[in-house]
C-alpha positions as CSV (number, residue, x, y, z in Angstrom):
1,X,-30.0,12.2,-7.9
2,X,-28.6,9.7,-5.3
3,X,-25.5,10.5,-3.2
4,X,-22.6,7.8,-3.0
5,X,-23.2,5.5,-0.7
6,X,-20.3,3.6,0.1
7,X,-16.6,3.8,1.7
8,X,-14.0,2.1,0.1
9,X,-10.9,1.0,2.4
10,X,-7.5,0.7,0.7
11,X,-4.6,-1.1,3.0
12,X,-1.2,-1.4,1.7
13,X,0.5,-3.6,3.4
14,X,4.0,-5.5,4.0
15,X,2.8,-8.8,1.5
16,X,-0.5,-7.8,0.0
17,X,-2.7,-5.0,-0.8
18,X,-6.5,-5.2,0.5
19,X,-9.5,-3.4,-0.6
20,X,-13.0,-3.2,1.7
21,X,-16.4,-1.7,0.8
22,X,-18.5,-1.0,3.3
23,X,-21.9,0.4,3.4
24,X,-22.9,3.7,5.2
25,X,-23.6,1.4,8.2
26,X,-20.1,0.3,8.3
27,X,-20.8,-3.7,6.9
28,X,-18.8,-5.1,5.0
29,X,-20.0,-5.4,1.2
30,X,-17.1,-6.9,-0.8
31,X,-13.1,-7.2,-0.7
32,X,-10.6,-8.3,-2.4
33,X,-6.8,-9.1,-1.5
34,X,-3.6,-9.8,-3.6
35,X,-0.4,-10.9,-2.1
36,X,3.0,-9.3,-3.7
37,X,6.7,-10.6,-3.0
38,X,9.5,-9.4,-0.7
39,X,12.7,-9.1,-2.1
40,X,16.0,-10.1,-0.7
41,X,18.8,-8.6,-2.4
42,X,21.5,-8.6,0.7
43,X,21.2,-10.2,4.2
44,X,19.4,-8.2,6.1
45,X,17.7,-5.8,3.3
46,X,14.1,-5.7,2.4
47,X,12.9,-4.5,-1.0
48,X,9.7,-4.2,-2.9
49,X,8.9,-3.3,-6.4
50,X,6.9,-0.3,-6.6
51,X,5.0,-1.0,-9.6
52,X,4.3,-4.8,-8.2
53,X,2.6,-2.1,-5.1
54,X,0.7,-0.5,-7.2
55,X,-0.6,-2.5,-9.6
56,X,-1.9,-4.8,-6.4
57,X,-3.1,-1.8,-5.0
58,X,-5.5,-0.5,-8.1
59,X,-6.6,-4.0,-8.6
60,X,-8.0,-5.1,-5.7
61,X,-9.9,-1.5,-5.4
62,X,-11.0,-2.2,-9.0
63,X,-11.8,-6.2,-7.8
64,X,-13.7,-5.1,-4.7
65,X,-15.8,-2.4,-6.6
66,X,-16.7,-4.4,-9.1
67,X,-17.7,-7.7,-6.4
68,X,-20.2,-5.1,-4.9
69,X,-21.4,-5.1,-8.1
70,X,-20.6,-0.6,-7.8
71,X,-19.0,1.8,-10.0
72,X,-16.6,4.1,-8.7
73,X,-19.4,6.8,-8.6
74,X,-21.0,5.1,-6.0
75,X,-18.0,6.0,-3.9
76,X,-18.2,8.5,-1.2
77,X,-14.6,8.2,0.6
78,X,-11.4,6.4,0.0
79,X,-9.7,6.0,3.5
80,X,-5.9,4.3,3.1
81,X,-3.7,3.0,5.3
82,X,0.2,1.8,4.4
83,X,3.0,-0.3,5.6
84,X,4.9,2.0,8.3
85,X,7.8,3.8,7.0
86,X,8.4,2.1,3.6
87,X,10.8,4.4,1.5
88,X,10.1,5.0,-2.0
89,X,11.5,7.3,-4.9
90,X,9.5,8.6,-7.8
91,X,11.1,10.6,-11.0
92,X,9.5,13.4,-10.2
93,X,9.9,14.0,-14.8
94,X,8.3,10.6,-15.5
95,X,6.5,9.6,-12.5
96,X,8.6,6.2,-12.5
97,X,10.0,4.7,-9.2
98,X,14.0,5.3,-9.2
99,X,14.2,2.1,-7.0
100,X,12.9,-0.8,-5.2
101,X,10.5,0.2,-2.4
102,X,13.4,0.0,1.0
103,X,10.8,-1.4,3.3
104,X,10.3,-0.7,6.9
105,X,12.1,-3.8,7.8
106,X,15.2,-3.3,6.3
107,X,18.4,-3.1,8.6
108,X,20.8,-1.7,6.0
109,X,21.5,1.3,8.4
110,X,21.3,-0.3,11.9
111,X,25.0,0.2,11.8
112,X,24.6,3.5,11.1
113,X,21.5,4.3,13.7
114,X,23.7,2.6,16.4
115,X,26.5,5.0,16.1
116,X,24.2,7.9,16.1
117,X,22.7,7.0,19.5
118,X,26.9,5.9,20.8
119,X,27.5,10.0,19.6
120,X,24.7,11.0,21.6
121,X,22.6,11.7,18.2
């Protein structure tokens, strides 16, 4: 019986999603990359679609797997790494996003921060 043997990198990031294999020595075996859109529905506001997330996401783990010519048994760690503080809502009843993705540089409450710190908040 052989042991997994590889580590597979996810990184969620502002405009694409990223997957890295690497070997037990840390090289780099395959990835994969897909770029999403940003959404502007206001001045100032910065949305992304959940689903548009994830589905980038899963495929370019399943892309960068399947480049290193792997299965995901040959996995031995997933290590992941997102976009700051990106807000987003899931139905906790159907597992569905409630919303666009707010992303961390959306200034829809810099109004609203800035009278906090005037009040001493």
């Amino acid at each position: 019986m052989s042991f997994p043997r590889y580590i597979l990198a996810l990184d969620q990031g502002t405009t694409s999603s990223r997957a890295i294999v690497f070997d037990r020595a840390g090289a780099i075996v395959a990835v994969a990359q897909k770029e999403f859109p940003q959404y502007y529905p206001q001045p100032g506001w910065v949305e992304h679609d959940p689903m548009e997330i994830w589905s980038s996401q899963s495929s370019t783990a399943a892309e960068a797997i399947a480049s290193a010519n792997l299965s995901s048994d040959d996995i031995a760690a997933v290590g992941i790494t997102n976009q700051r503080e990106t807000t987003l809502v899931w139905d906790r009843d159907t597992g569905r996003p409630v919303c666009n993705a707010i992303v961390w540089q959306d200034r829809r409450t810099a109004d609203f921060c800035a009278q906090l710190k005037r009040d001493g908040l």
